[in-house]
N, C-alpha and C positions, 0 to 999 in steps of 0.2 A: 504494500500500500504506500510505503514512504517512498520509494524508489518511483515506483507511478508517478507522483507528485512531484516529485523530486526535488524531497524534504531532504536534502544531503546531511544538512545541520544537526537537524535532528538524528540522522542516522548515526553519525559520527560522535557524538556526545554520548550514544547508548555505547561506543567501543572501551569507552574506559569501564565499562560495569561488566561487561558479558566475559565469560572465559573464552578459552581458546578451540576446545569444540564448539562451543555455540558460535565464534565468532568464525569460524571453517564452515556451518552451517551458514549464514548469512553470505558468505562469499558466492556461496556454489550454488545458491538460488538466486545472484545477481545473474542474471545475463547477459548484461553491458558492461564491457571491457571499461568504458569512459564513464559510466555513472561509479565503478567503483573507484575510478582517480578523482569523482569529484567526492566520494566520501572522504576519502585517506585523506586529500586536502583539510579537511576542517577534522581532523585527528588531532587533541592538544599534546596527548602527550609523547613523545615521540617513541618512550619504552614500549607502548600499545602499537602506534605505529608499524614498529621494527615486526613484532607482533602479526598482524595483519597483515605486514607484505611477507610472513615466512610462512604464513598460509600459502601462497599462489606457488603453483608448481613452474616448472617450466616451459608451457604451451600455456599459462592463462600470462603469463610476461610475455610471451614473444605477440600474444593476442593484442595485449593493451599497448606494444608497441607497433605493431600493425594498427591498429587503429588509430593513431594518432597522427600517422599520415595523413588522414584525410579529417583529423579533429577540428573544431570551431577553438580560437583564440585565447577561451575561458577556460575548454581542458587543455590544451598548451602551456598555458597559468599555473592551470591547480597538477601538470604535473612537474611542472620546474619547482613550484613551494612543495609537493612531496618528497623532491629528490633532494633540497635542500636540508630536509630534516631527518633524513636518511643519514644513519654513521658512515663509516668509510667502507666498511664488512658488502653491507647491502650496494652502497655505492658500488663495488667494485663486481658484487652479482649483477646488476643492472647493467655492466659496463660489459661483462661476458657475455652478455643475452645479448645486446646492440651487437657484436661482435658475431657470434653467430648467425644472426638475422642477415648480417651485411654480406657473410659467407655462401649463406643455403640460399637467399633469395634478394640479389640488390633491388630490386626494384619496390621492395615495401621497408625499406630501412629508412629512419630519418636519417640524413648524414648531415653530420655537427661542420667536417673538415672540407665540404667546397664551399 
């Protein structure tokens, strides 16, 4: 119903209460790669954060990085302020994933370097 809405705020404020099954539940009944980078955007605290992106395997990342090729401006946004509060750890799995993407399939990679 919140995702419908797309009550992001709301969703994200329930991430610091729910554990970590429940919140692998929530994930895997999102079906939008970009409604879940507009949740993790409004995540406060980043230890939850970390959390929630060690839920997504490695096909729902290389998803949300497929889709953001063709993302509007505001998920662009909310995923620069996710990666920003991302430790180095996660930083550096994000940076393997871009890295494979760019391998298996150039034409749905965002590339940072032309």
């Amino acid at each position: 119903v919140l995702v419908g809405a797309r009550d992001f705020v709301t969703m994200a404020r329930f991430v610091d209460y729910l554990s970590a099954p429940t919140i692998k539940a929530v994930i895997d009944s999102i079906p939008g790669e970009i409604d879940l980078l507009h949740i993790a955007a409004y995540v406060e605290s980043r230890e939850k954060l970390a959390e929630l992106v060690g839920q997504l395997d490695d096909d729902r990342v290389h998803a949300m990085l497929r889709a953001l090729r063709t993302a509007d401006a505001e998920a662009i946004r909310n995923a620069l302020a996710v990666g920003e509060m991302l430790d180095d750890a996660w930083r550096y799995r994000l940076n393997e994933a871009v890295g494979r993407l760019a391998s298996s399939d150039s034409d749905d990679v965002i590339r940072l370097d032309s």
